[in-house]
N, C-alpha and C positions, 0 to 999 in steps of 0.2 A: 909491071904489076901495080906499080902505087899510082900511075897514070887510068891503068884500068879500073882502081877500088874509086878512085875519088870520082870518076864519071858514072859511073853504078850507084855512088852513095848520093850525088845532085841527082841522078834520074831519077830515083826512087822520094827526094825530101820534093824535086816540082811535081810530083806526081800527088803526093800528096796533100802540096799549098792548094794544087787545083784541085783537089776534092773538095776540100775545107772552103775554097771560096766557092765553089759551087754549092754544098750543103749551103752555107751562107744564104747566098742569093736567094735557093728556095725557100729559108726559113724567114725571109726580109718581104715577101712575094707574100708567102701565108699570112703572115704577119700583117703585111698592110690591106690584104683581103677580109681579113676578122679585125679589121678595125684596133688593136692593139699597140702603142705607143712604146717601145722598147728602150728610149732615152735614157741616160742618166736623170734622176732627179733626187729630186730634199725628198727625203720619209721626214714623215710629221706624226707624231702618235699623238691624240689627243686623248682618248680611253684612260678614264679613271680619272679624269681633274672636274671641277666646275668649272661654271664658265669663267667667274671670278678670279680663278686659279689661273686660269690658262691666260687671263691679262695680263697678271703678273709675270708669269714664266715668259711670255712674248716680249715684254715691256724692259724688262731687268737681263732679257737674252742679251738686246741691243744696247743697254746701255751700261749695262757691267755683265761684260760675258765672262770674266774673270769668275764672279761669285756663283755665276749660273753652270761654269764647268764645273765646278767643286764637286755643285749639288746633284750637277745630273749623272758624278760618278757616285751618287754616294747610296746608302741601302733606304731612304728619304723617299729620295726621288722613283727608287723601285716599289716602293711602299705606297706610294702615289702622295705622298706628306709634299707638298707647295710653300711654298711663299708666303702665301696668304694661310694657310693653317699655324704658323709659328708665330707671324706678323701681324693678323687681325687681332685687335679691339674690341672692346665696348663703347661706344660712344660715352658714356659715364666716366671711364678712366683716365684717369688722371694723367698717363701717356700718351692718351688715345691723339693724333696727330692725322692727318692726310699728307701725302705725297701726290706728285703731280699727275699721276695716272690715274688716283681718285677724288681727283678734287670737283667736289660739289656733288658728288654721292654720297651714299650712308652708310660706306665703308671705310672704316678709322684702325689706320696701320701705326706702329711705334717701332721703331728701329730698334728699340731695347727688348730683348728675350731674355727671363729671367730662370729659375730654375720651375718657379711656380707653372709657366709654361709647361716645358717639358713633363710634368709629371702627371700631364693629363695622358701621356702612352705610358710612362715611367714613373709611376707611383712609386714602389718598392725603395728602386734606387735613389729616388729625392728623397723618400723619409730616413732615407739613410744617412745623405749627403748633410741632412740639415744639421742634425745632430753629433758632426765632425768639425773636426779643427779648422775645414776648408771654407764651413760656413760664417756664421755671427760670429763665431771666435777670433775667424782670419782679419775680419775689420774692426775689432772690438778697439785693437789698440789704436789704430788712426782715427777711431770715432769718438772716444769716451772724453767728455772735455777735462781738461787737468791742470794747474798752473803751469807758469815757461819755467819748471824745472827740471827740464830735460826729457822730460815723456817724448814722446812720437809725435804728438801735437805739438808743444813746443817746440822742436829738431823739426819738423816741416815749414812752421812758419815763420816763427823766431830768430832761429839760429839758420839754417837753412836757406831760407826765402829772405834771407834779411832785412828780419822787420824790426831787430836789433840796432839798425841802422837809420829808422826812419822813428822820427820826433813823438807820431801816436803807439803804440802797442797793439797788435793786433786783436779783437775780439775772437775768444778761441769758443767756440761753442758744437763741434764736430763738422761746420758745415766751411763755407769758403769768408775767411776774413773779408770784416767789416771795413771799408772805408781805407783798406791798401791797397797797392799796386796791382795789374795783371800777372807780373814775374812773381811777384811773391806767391803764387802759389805754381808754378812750374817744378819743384823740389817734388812736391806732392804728385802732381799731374805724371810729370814723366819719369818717376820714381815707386814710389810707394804704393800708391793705389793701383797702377800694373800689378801689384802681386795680391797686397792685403784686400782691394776693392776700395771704396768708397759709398759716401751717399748720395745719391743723382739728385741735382737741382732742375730743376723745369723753368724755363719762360716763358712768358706770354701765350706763347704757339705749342707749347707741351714738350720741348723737343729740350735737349738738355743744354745749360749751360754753365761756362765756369771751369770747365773743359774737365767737370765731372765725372764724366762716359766718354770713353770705353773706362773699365777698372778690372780687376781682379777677380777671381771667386769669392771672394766675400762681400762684394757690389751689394747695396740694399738701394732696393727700388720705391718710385715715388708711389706703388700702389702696395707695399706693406713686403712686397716678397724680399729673397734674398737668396744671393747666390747667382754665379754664372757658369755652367758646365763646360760652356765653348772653350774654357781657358785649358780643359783637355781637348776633349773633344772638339779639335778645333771646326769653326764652322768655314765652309758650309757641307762640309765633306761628312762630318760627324764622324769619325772613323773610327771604332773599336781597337783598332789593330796600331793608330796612332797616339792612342791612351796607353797603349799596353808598353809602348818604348820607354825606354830613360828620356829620351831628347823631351816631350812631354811636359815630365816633372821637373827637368834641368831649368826650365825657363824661372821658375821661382825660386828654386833650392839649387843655387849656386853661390857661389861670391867669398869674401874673406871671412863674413859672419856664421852662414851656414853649407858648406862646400860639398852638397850631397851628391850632386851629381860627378863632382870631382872626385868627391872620395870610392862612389859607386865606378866609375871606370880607373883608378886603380888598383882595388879588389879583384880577388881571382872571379867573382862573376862576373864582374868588367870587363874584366881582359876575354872570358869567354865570349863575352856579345861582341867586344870589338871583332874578333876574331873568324866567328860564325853565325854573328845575328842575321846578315844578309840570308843565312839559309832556315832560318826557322820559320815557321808558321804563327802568324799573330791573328789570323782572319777565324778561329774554330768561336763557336759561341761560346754566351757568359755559361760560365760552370762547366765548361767542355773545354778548357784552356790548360792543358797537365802537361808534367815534363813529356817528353818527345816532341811535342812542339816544340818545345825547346829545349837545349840541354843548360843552362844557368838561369837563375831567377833575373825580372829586372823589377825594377822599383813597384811594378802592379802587382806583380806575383806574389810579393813577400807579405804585403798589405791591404791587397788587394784582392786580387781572385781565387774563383774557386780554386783548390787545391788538395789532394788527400779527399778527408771527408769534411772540408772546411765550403762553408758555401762562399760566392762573390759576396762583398760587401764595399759600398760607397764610403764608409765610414772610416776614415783612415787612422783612426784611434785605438779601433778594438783590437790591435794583435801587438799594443804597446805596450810596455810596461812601465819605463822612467821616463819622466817630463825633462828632455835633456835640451828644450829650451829655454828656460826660465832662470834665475839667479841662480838658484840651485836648484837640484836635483832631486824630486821626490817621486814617490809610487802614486800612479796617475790616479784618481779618482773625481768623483764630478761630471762635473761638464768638460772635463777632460779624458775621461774617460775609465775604465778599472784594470788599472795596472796588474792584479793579482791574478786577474783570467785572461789580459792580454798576454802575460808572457807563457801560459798552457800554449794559446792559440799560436802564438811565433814560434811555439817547440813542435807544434802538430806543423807547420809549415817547414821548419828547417827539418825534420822527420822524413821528408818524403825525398830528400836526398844525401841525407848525413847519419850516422850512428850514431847515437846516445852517448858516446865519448866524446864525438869532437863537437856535438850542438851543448853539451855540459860543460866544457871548457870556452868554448867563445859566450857563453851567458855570463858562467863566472866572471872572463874578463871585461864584461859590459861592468858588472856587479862592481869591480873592484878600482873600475876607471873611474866611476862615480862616487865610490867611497874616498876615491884619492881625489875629485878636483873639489867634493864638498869639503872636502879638509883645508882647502886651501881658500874656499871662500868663506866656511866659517872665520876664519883667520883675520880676512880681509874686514868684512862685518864689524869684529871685536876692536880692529882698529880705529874704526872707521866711526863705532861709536860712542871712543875714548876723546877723538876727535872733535867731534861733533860737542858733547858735553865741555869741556875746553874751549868752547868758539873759536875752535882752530879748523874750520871748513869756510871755503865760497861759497854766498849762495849761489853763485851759477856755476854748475860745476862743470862745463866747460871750459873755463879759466881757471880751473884748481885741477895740478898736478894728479894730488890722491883720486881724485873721483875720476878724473879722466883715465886713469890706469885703470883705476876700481872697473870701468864699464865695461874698456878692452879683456881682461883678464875673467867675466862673464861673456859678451857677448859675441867675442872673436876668438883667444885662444881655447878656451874653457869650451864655446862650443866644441870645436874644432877636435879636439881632446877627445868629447863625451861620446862625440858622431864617429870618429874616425875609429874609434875602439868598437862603438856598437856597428859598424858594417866592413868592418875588414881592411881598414886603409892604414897601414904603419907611418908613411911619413903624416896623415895629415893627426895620427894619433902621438908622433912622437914627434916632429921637427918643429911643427906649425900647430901643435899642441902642449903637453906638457913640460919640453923644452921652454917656450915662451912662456908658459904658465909659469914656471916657477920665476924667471927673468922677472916679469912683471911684477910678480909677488917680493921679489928682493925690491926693484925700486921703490916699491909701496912704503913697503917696511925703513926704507932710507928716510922716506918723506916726512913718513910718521913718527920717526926718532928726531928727527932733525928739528919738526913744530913744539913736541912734546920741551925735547933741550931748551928751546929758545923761544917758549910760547906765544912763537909767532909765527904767521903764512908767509914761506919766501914770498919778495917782493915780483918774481919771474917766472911763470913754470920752465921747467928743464925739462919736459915732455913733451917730445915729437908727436902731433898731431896725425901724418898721416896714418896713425896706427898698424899695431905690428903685423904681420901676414908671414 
């Protein structure tokens, strides 16, 4: 029997090969009678570019196919948006540069894309963008020039870039120090302006140097604009769905100062996205992005997108209420934005998955973690300007004990504290928060008894530099 089925089941599979290669034949037979070429080959779509366009896309295929996959999976490239629509020039502009595929035409490319770019499809969301923390504000601090008393300018150059160390002092004027070294600004380059931006410098050939570019979202450009979206939306993909992730925002809101994305994946939304983010849907469009796509918020959701009856917005200010970056802690207003209808807006967002008991109870405790760390830096302050009146401080107060506590106990526990309380993260609000907060606040307080008794500056700090975490 099993001799019999297996000679019946090959009679019937050759019976069949030779069908198939006989259809074959004849369809190879017709084929080459009507003139038709049935090879594998390249499809090429040219439809819908210029001619100009399709240089590019041909030219940057071959020599950065890397940049050219991004873009030909991205909604751009379906759009028919090129190379040259993002990258062309005015000849006028002050970026305006040639690359070797247009050299000696009257076509002038700039590697830099700013937001002002973008907002020739993206109106809405640049004027939104501009008017956010992400923008002018994001660079404000590495740009505004200040003495070497510890600002952001000074800590890049000075302390930093050590130019502490070298005989001239640097000229601090927002841009790249006069007359030091190339290392002295490496601090900056591969540090700071990754997050905060920078100001581009141009030379000669318009192209930037001083290793100015690439920067941050708050990048200001040599032709006025400012701002870089790619730092979400990473290029060249541009991808909605890769904005909409924690990983995203994690690139600049992490570390021992501000640990958001730390503190975001120990939270119970955290734990939900580690858990089932691979199953959610992040591709639905702007204002069509509602729970069932997902079941926990991530970092866009809460801040970001449409939700409920709340529309998208670029502006990552408006659903805030406390400024819980700064020394202390106050109700945002300004160009920082209005605290008193951000926190409506973050109740209308936590609304759409929480009950009026437990969104009233995690506000209270945002409320009351801020009432407790500005207690502690009132404190600090009062010290600090008994101190001071006394000539019992360094001017550099990185060799002085108090100030260097003083800045930890602001910009590392105290944030640490503020954040971890406003999104749900217990150790980074209790272990690596007001634990250390008060720690810090006792040595302060030792310091300042000790100058006050002996009205004098130890001759040594007793403070561990790499500060606390």
């Amino acid at each position: 029997m099993r001799r019999s089925f297996g000679k019946m089941s090959f009679g019937k599979i050759g019976i069949v090969c030779a069908a198939l290669l006989l259809a074959g034949l004849v369809i190879g037979v017709w084929a080459q009678s009507q003139n038709l070429n049935l090879a594998a080959k390249e499809i090429v779509i040219k439809r819908g570019f210029t001619k100009e366009a399709l240089s590019c896309i041909e030219c940057h295929g071959k020599k950065m196919p890397g940049i050219m996959e991004g873009w030909r999976a991205s909604r751009m490239s379906h759009a028919g948006i090129s190379c040259y629509d993002c990258h062309v020039v005015e000849k006028s502009s002050p970026m305006a540069s040639q690359c070797e595929g247009v050299k000696g035409t009257d076509i002038f490319i700039s590697p830099m894309v700013s937001s002002k770019t973008c907002s020739r499809c993206h109106p809405q969301e640049v004027e939104q963008f501009l008017r956010s923390g992400h923008a002018s504000l994001a660079s404000k601090a590495v740009m505004d020039p200040t003495k070497l008393n510890g600002k952001l300018l000074g800590l890049m150059y000075y302390h930093e870039g050590a130019g502490f160390m070298s005989d001239k002092k640097p000229t601090l004027d927002g841009l790249t120090p006069k007359g030091m070294p190339a290392y002295n600004r490496a601090a900056r380059a591969s540090g700071c302006q990754m997050c905060h931006g920078t100001q581009v410098e141009l030379g000669p050939d318009n192209k930037p140097i001083n290793l100015t570019w690439p920067g941050g979202v708050g990048t200001r450009y040599p032709d006025g604009s400012i701002g870089t979206c790619t730092v979400c939306h990473t290029r060249h993909k541009f991808s909605i769905s890769d904005a909409r992730k924690p990983e995203a925002c994690g690139a600049c809101h992490l570390g021992p100062d501000h640990p958001n994305i730390e503190i975001y994946m120990e939270s119970k939304h955290g734990q939900n996205y580690l858990v089932h983010g691979d199953e959610w849907n992040y591709d639905s469009p702007p204002g069509a992005w509602e729970p069932g796509d997902y079941l926990a918020p991530t970092c866009a959701t809460c801040h970001m997108s449409g939700i409920g009856d709340l529309a998208t917005t670029h502006s990552v200010n408006d659903r805030l209420k406390w400024d819980l970056v700064h020394k202390k802690s106050v109700i945002r207003s300004g160009e920082r934005g209005n605290g008193e209808k951000g926190e409506k807006l973050m109740r209308k967002v936590c609304s759409n998955c929480h009950g009026k008991t437990h969104t009233d109870v995690q506000r209270d405790t945002l409320d009351d973690a801020v009432a407790l760390y500005n207690k502690y830096w009132d404190g600090a302050v009062k010290m600090k300007a008994e101190l001071a009146k006394k000539g019992l401080l360094k001017k550099n107060p990185w060799k002085d004990g108090f100030q260097e506590l003083e800045y930890y106990l602001w910009h590392h526990t105290g944030r640490r504290a503020r954040q971890g309380a406003a999104m749900n993260a217990p150790d980074y609000a209790h272990w690596h928060g007001f634990f250390q907060v008060f720690q810090v606040y006792y040595d302060m307080e030792e310091i300042y008894k000790w100058r006050l008794k002996n009205n004098k500056i130890e001759e040594m700090s007793t403070v561990m530099s790499s500060a606390p975490y």
